[in-house]
N, C-alpha and C positions, 0 to 999 in steps of 0.2 A: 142215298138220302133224297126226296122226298118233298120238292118246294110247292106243291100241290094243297095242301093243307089239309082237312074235311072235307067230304065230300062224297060223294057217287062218284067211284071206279070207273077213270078211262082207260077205253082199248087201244092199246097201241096197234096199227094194221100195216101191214107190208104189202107193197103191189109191184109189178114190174108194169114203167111205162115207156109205152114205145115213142120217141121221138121222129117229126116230120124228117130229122138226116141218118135216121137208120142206128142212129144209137140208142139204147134201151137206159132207162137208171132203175134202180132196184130202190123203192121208196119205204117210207117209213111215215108214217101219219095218224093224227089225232084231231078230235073236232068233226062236226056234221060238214061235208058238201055244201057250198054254196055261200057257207061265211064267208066276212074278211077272211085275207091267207098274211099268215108269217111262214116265211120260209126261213129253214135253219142251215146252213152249209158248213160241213164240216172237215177238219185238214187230217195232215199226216203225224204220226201212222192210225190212225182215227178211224172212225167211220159214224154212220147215220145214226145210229145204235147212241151212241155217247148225248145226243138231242134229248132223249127220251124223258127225262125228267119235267123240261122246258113245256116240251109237247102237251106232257098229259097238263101241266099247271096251266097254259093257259087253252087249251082247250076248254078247259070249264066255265062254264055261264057266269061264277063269279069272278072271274079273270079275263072276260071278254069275247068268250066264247068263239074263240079263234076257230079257220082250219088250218093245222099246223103241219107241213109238211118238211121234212129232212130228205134230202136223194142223198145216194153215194154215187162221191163224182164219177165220171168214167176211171175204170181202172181198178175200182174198190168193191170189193163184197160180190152181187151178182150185178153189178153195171155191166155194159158194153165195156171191155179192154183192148183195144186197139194195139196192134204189133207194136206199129210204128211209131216210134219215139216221138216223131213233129206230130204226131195226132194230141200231143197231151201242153201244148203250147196255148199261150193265153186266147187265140181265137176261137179256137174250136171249144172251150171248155166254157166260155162264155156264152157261143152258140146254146151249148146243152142245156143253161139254166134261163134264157131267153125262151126258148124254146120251149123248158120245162114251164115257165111262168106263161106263156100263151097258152098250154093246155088247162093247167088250172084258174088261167082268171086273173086279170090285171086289172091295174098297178095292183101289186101286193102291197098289204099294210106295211111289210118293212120284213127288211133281207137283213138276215141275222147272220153274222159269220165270224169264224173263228181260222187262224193256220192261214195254212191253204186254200180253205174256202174264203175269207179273205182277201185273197191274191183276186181271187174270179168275182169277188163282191165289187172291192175297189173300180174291177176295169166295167165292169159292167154300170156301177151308179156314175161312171164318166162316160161311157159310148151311148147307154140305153136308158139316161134318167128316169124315160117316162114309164116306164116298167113295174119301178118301186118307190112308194111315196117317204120311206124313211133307209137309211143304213144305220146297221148297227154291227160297230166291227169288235171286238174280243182280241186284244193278244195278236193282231198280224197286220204288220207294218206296212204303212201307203206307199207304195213304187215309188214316189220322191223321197222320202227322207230314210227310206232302205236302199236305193242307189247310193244316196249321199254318203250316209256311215259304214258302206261296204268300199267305195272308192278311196275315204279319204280318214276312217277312223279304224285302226290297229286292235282296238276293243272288239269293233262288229268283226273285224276280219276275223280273229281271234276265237268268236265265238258262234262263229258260220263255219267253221271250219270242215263240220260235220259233214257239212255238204257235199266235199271232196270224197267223202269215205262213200252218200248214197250214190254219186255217178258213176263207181268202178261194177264193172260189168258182172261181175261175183258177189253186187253188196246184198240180195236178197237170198244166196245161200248161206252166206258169213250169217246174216242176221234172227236168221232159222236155227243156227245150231245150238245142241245144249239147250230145246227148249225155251226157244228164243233169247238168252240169257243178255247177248248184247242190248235187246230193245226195253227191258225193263228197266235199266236205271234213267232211260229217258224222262223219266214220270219220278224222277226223286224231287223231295225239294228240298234245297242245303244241305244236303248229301242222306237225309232220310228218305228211306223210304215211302211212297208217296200210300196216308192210309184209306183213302178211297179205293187203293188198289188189291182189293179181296180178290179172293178165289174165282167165285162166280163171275167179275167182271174181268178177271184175267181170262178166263174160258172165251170170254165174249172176243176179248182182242185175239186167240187162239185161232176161232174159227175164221174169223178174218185173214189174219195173218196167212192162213195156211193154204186157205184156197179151195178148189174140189178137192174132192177126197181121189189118190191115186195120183194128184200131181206133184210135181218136183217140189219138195222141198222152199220153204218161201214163197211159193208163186203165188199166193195173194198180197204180197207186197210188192210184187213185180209193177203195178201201175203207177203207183206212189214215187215208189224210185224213179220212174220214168219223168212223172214232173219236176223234178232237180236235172235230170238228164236232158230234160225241152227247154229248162229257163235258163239265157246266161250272165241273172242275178245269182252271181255266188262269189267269193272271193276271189280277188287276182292272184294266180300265181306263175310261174317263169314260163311255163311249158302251156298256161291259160288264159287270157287277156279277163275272163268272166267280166264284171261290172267295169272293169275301168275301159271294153272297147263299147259302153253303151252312152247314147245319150236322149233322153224322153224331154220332147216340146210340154210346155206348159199347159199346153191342150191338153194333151195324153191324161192331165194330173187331177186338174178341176174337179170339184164334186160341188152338184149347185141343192142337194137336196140336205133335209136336216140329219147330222150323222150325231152317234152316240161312238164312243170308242172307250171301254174300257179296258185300264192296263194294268194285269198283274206288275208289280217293281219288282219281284223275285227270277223274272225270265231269265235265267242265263243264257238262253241262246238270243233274245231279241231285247236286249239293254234300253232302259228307258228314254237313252238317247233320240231314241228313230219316233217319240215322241214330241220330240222339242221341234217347232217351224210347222204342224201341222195347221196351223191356222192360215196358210199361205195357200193352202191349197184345198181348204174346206172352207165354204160361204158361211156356213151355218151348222158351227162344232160346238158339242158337248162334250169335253175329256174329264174322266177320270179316273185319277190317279188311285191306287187300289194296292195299300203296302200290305205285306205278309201273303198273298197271291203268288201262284207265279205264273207261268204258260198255263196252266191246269185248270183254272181257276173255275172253268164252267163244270168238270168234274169234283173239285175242290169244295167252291163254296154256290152251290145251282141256289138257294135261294135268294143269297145277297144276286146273282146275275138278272134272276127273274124279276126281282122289285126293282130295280133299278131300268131292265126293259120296258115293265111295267109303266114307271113313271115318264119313260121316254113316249111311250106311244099313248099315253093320254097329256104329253103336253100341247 
């Protein structure tokens, strides 16, 4: 689907760009050089690809005529993948989109992110404000109130659980077999079948998933997993201290630029709780609340996301 409207046809363009620390991201972009830039970051088990709608809608002159670019984080697609499990830890992965925003041109109009990308949105609009003039987060919980509900709420534990399953050292063979068969109910929602998930966009998560051609089985989800395996936000269990041996200064938390957050209510994995208290650590919050959505929602419903970014970035 389509939130682009009428119009003249844009190109979606793929580039590989090489970063000043030797890590490359494999990009995805719309919009002439030299515009404003929105940049889209996108999580797990995801990739750049999934932006694409967003990209081409405001790319166009009557949308603002963005330059819109999506990377895939390290790890993902043809980015740099790094062996080493601490390479995929929140410094370095902040480094990459720092880094990727000095090559294209700063402050960006506003960093758009979703998951995972998220995580690296967060810590970035608190170390590196001046980077990006807006955030806009999708569906993934501020390091404050996702400590909280993972330390002290039996729901989030509950429903993080998952987590335990990406850190085991086997979890990107388990999750390859059968055709990926584990990873599609990811994308249900309320136990349907999720229907944005056709054929042609299953191929897409395919080739991902799988990697080069000739490697092991899973190994393009092998980076992915590695970030659950580098954060130890995940639930406490007897044999793990995860969240309950962490604790983040109120420095860490702050965001002083104007942020948008909206939340599918249908998340089963990230409960609307880990929105409640966000006002503690955002100067200048836009929330909303977004029923019958769930984690999916920029695949789900891409036009209600795009008017609503829309209205954020001409307020």
């Amino acid at each position: 689907m389509d939130p682009s409207g009428p119009g003249d046809s844009v190109t979606i363009e793929t580039f590989q760009q090489p970063l000043p620390h030797g890590i490359t991201l494999s990009c995805r972009a719309a919009g002439e050089p030299g515009r404003p830039v929105l940049m889209f970051l996108h999580g797990f088990p995801e990739a750049a690809f999934v932006w694409d709608p967003l990209l081409e809608h405001f790319a166009r002159p009557e949308h603002g005529g963005y330059r819109c670019i999506a990377p895939n984080l390290r790890g993902y697609e043809r980015s740099s993948a790094p062996a080493d499990v601490k390479a995929y830890r929140a410094k370095p992965l902040v480094q990459d989109i720092a880094a990727l925003i000095g090559v294209v041109g700063s402050p960006l109009e506003c960093l758009v992110a979703h998951d995972w990308g998220g995580a690296v949105a967060w810590n970035l609009a608190n170390q590196l404000p001046q980077l990006t003039k807006r955030l806009a987060i999708v569906n993934s919980p501020h390091p404050g109130t996702f400590l909280r509900e993972l330390k002290g709420n039996p729901k989030q534990q509950a429903a993080s659980a998952y987590m335990n399953f990406l850190i085991r050292p086997d979890a990107e063979r388990l999750l390859a077999e059968n055709d990926f068969a584990r990873m599609w109910p990811f994308f249900a929602h309320a136990g349907t079948p999720a229907a944005w998930l056709t054929e042609p966009v299953k191929n897409q998560y395919r080739a991902v998933w799988s990697g080069p051609a000739g490697s092991a089985p899973g190994a393009g989800l092998v980076g992915g997993c590695n970030y659950y395996r580098a954060s130890p936000l995940r639930p406490p269990r007897p044999q793990d201290a995860g969240a309950a041996a962490i604790e983040l200064p109120m420095a860490m938390l702050t965001v002083d630029i104007p942020t948008l957050v909206l939340w599918g209510l249908d998340d089963v994995a990230l409960p609307p709780e880990l929105i409640e208290g966000l006002e503690q650590y955002i100067a200048h919050l836009t929330l909303e609340k977004v029923e019958g959505a769930s984690h999916w929602i920029v695949h789900e419903r891409p036009e209600f996301v795009a008017a609503r970014l829309a209205n954020f970035l001409g307020a």
